[in-house]
C-alpha positions as CSV (number, residue, x, y, z in Angstrom):
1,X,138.5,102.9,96.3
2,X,139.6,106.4,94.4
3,X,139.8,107.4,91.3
4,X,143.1,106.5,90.0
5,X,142.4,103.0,91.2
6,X,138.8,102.9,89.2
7,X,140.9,104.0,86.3
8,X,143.4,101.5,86.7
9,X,140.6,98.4,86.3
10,X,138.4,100.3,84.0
11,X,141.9,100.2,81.7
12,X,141.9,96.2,82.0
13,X,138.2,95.9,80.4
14,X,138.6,96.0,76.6
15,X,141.1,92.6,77.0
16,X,138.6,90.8,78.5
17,X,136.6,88.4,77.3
18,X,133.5,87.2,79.2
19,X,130.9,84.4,78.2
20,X,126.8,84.9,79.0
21,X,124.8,81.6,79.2
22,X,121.3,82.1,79.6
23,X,117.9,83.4,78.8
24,X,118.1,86.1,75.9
25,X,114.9,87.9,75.6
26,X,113.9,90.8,72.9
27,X,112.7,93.8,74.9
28,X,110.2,95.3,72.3
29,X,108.7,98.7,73.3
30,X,105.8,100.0,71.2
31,X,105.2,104.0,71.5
32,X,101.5,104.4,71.4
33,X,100.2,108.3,70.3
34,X,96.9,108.5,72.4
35,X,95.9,111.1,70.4
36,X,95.5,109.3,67.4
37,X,93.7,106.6,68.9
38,X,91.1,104.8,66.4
39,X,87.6,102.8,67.1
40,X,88.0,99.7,65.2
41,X,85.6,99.0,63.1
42,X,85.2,95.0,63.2
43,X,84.9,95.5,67.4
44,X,84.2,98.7,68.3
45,X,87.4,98.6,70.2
46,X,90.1,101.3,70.6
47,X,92.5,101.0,68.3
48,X,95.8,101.9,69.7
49,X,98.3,103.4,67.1
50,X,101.9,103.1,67.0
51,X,104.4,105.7,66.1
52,X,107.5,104.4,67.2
53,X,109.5,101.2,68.5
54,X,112.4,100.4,70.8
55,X,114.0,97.3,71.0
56,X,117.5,95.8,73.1
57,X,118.3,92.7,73.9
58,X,117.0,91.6,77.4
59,X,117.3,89.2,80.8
60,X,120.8,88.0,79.7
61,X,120.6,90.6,77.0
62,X,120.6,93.0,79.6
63,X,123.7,91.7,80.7
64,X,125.4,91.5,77.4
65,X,124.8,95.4,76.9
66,X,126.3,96.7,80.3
67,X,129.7,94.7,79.3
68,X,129.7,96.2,75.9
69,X,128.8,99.7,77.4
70,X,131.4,99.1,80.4
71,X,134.1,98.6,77.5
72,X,134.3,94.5,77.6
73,X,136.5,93.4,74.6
74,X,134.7,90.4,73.2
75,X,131.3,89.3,74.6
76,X,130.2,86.1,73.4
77,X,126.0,84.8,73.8
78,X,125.1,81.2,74.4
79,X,121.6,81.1,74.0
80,X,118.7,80.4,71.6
81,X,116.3,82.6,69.9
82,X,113.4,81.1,67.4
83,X,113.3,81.1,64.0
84,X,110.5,84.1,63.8
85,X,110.6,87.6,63.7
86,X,111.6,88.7,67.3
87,X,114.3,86.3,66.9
88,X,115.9,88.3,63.9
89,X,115.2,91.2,66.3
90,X,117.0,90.2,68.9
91,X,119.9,88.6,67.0
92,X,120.1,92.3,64.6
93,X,120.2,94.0,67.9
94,X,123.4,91.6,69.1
95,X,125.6,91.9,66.0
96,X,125.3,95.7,66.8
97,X,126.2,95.5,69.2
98,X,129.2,93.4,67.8
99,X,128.7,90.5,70.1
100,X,130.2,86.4,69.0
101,X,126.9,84.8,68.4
102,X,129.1,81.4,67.4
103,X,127.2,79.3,70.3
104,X,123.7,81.2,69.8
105,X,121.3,78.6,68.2
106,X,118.6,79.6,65.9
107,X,116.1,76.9,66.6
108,X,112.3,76.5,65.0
109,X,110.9,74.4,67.9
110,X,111.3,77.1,70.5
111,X,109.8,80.8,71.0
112,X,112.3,83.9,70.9
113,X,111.3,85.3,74.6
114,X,110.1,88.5,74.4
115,X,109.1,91.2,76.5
116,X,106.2,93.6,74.4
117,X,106.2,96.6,76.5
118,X,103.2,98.6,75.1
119,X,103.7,102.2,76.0
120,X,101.8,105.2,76.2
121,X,103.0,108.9,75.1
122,X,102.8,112.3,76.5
123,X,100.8,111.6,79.9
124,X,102.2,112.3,83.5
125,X,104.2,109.6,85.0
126,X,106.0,109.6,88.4
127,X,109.0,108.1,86.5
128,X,108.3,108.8,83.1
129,X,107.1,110.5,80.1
130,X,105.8,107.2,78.9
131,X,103.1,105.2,80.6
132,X,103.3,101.2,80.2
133,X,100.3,99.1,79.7
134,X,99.4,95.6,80.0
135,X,103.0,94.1,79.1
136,X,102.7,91.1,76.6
137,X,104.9,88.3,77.1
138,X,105.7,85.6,74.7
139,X,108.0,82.3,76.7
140,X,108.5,78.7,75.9
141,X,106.7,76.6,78.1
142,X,108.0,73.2,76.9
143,X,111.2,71.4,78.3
144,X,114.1,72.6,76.0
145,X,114.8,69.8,73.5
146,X,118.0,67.7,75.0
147,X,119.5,67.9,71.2
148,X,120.1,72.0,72.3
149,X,121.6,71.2,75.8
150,X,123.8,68.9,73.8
151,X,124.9,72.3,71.7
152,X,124.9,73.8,74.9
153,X,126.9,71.5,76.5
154,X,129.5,71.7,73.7
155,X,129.6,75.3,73.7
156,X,130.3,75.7,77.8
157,X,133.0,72.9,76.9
158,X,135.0,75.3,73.9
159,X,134.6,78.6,75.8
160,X,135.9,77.2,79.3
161,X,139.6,77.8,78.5
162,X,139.1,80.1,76.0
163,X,137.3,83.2,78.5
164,X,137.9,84.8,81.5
165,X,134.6,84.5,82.8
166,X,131.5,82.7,82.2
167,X,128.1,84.5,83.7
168,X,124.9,82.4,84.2
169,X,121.6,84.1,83.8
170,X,118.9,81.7,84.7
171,X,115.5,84.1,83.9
172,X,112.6,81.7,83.3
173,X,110.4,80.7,86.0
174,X,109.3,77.4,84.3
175,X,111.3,74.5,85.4
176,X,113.7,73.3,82.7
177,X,112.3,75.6,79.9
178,X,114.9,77.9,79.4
179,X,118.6,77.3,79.0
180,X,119.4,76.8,82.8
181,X,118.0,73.3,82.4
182,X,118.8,70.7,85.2
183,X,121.4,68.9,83.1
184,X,123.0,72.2,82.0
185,X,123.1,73.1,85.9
186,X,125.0,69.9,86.5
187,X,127.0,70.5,83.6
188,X,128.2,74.0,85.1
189,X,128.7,72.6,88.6
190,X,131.3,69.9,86.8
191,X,132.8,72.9,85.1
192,X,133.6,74.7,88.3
193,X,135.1,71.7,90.2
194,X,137.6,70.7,87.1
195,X,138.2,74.6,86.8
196,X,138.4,75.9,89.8
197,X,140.0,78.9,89.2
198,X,137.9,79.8,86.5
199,X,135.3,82.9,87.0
200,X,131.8,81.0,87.1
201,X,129.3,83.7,88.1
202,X,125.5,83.0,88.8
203,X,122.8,85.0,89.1
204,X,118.9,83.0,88.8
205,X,115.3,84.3,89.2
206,X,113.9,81.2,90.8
207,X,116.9,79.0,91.5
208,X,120.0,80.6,92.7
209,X,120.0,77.5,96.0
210,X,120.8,75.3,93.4
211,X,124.5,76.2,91.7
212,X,127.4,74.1,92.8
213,X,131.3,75.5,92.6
214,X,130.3,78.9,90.9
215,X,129.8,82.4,93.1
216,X,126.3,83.3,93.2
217,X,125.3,86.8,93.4
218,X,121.4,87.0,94.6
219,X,119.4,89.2,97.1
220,X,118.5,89.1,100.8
221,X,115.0,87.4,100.3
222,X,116.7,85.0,97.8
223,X,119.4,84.3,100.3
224,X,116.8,83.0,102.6
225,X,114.3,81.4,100.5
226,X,116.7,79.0,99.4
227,X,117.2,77.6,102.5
228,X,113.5,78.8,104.4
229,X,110.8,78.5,101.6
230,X,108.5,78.7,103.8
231,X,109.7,81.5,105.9
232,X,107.1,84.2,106.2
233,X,106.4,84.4,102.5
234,X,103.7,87.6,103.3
235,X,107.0,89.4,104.6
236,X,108.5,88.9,101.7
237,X,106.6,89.8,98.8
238,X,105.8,93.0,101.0
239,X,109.9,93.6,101.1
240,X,109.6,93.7,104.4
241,X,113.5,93.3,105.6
242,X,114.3,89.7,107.2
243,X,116.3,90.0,110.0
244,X,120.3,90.7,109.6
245,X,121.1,87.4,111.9
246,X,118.8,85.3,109.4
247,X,120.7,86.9,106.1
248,X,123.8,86.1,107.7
249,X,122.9,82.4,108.5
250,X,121.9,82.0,105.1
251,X,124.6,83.9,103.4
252,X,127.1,81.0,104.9
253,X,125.4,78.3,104.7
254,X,125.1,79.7,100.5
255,X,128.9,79.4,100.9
256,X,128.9,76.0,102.3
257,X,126.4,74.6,99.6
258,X,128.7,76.3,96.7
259,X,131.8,76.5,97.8
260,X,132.5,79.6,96.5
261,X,132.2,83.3,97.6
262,X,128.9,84.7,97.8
263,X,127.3,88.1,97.2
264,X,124.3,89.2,98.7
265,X,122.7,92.4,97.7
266,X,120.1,94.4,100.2
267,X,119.1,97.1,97.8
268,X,119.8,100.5,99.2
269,X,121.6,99.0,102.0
270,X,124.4,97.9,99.2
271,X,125.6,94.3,99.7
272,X,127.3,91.9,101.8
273,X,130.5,90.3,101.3
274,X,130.8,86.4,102.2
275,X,134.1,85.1,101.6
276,X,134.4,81.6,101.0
277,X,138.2,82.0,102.4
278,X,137.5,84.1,105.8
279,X,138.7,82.1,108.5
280,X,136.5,84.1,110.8
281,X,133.5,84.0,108.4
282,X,133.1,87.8,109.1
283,X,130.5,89.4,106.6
284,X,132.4,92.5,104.6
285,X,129.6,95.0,104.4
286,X,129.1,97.3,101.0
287,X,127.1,100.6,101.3
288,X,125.1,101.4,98.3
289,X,126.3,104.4,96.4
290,X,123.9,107.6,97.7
291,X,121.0,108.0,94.9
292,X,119.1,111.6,94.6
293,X,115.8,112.0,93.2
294,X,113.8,109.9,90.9
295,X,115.0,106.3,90.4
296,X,113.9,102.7,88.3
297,X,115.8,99.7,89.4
298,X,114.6,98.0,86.3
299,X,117.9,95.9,85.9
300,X,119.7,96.9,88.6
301,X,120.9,93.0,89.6
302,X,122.1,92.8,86.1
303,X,124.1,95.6,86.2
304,X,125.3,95.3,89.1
305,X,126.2,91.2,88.2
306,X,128.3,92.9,85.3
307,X,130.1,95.7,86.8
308,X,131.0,92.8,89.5
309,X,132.3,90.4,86.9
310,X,134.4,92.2,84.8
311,X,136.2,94.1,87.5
312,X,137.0,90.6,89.1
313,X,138.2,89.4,86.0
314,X,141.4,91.8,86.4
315,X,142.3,90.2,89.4
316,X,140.7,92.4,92.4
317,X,139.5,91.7,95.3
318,X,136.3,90.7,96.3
319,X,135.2,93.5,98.6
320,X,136.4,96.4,95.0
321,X,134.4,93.8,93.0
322,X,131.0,94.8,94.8
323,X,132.2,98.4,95.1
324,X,132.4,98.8,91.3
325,X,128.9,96.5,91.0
326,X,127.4,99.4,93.5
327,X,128.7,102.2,91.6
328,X,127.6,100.5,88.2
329,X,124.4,100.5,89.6
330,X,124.4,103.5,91.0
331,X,124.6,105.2,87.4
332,X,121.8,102.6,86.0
333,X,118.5,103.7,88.1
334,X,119.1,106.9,87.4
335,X,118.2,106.2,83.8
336,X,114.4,106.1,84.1
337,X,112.4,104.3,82.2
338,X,114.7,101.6,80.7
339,X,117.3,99.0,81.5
340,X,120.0,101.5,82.1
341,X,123.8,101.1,81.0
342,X,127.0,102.8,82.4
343,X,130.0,103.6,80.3
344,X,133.6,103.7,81.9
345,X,133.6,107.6,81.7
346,X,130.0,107.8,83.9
347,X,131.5,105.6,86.7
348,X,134.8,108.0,86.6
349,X,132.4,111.1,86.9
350,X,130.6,109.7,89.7
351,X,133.5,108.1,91.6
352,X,135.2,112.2,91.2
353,X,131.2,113.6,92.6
354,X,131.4,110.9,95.7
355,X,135.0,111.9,96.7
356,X,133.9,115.6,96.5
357,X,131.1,115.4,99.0
């Protein structure tokens, strides 16, 4: 790809419009001055005092704010947040975002997930000026209430003909206690076989074997945990590499199970290319974008998952779609310390610096 042709698809963004469905999360960072660090006086403990606060949406938040930084015209959230204080946060932090929060329920049964990110000031860190401590998470571990996969349901139904492409970001580990409920997954599935040419993305923490008729975007161990869960599991949470044949194997037999194209991504190798319509199943292979000095992959997938959709969504093929997902997040680990965005002009400046070298 060159320039004028990254300019040509950037162009296309701001008319698109692009549906998330998933877990929204409030990422709630809470700058902590050690110097003014206080004994309590009812325990004895130290006191911790805060002089500042971040906050952004997060998981399918994340997503939501590398479309709106990538110049997507209209973003619209189906979710849930509680009816508490994180979920004013979080919803605040949408609408300025100037995302259509039509389908996002307020609902007093559930949490608001949130990530507290308790961070300490002004000591050495390899990545960052800030140190983080003990995070403090706050999830729902109840089934969601079938009344909200009804509104759910509903929503996915209204937005089908009305986007150009929905992206599913199943984030919570407990079985059917986020949005990405069993039900909602079959609901999805149905949406992709009556709309086939519909853009039905899916990217899932714990899950991604599981999706029918959408293409999946996950990563090498993912690939083959979905189809070996009990292959070498020591391997894998040491990221030791599984072999190329075996990521291969999987990566068609993903394509099989979907019927859809599938993306694999191999961290700084880049990412592999199955197409569901290569008559010689023959694996396109991505390089990742060449990264100098410090990086933090802290949301990497999900910018990669957006740079991906939204170049799709103006008609490219599937090989530029992972090209522009790379480059997206190629911009986004350089950005230490946060969940990184990239705006049009950054990808421009670094697709200029890569043809120069």
């Amino acid at each position: 790809m060159n320039e004028p042709r990254l300019r040509e698809i950037l162009s296309q963004f701001p008319r698109l419009r692009i549906a998330v469905i998933g877990d929204f999360f409030l990422d709630k960072y809470l700058l902590i001055d050690p110097e003014l660090d206080e004994p309590s006086v009812e325990t004895g403990l130290t006191a911790y005092q805060i002089v500042g606060k971040r906050r952004s949406p997060g998981a399918a938040g994340t997503v939501v704010n590398n479309l709106k930084a990538l110049g997507v015209g209209t973003i619209d959230a189906v979710g849930m947040s509680g009816v508490d204080g994180e979920g004013f946060e979080l919803r605040m932090e949408l609408t300025k975002l100037g995302v259509e929060q039509e389908h996002f329920y307020a609902v007093e049964e559930r949490f608001t997930p949130t990530y507290t990110k308790p961070m300490v000031l002004g000591e050495p860190a390899t990545l960052s000026p800030e140190r983080e401590l003990n995070r403090l998470d706050i999830k729902n571990r109840k089934p969601l209430p079938s009344w909200i996969e009804y509104q759910i349901e509903k929503a996915l139904e209204s937005l089908v003909e009305r986007v150009d492409a929905i992206m599913i970001m199943d984030q919570v580990s407990q079985k059917n206690c986020g949005v990405i409920t069993d039900h909602i997954r079959e609901k999805i599935a149905m949406l992709g076989n009556n709309h086939p040419t519909k853009i039905l993305y899916a990217d899932s923490r714990e899950r991604i074997g599981l999706f029918e008729n959408v293409l999946i975007k996950c990563n090498h161990y993912e690939v083959v945990a979905s189809f070996h869960p009990d292959y070498d599991l020591s391997a894998i949470s040491q990221q030791r590499q599984p072999p190329d044949e075996l990521i291969e194997e999987c990566g068609w037999k993903m394509v099989e199970r979907t019927k859809r194209s599938v993306f694999v991504t191999l961290g700084v190798r880049g990412q592999w290319v199955f197409d569901a319509d290569s008559p010689d199943k023959t694996v396109t292979k991505i390089p990742a974008i060449p990264v100098e000095g410090p990086i933090d992959i802290c949301g990497a997938g999900d910018a990669t998952s957006s740079g991906l959709v939204a170049a799709f969504c103006c008609g490219v093929s599937l090989t530029e779609a992972a090209e522009i997902g790379n480059l997206v997040a190629s911009i986004t680990i350089k950005q230490l310390g946060t969940t990184g965005t990239a705006s049009p002009a950054q990808l421009l400046a670094a697709m200029k610096k890569i043809r120069e070298t």
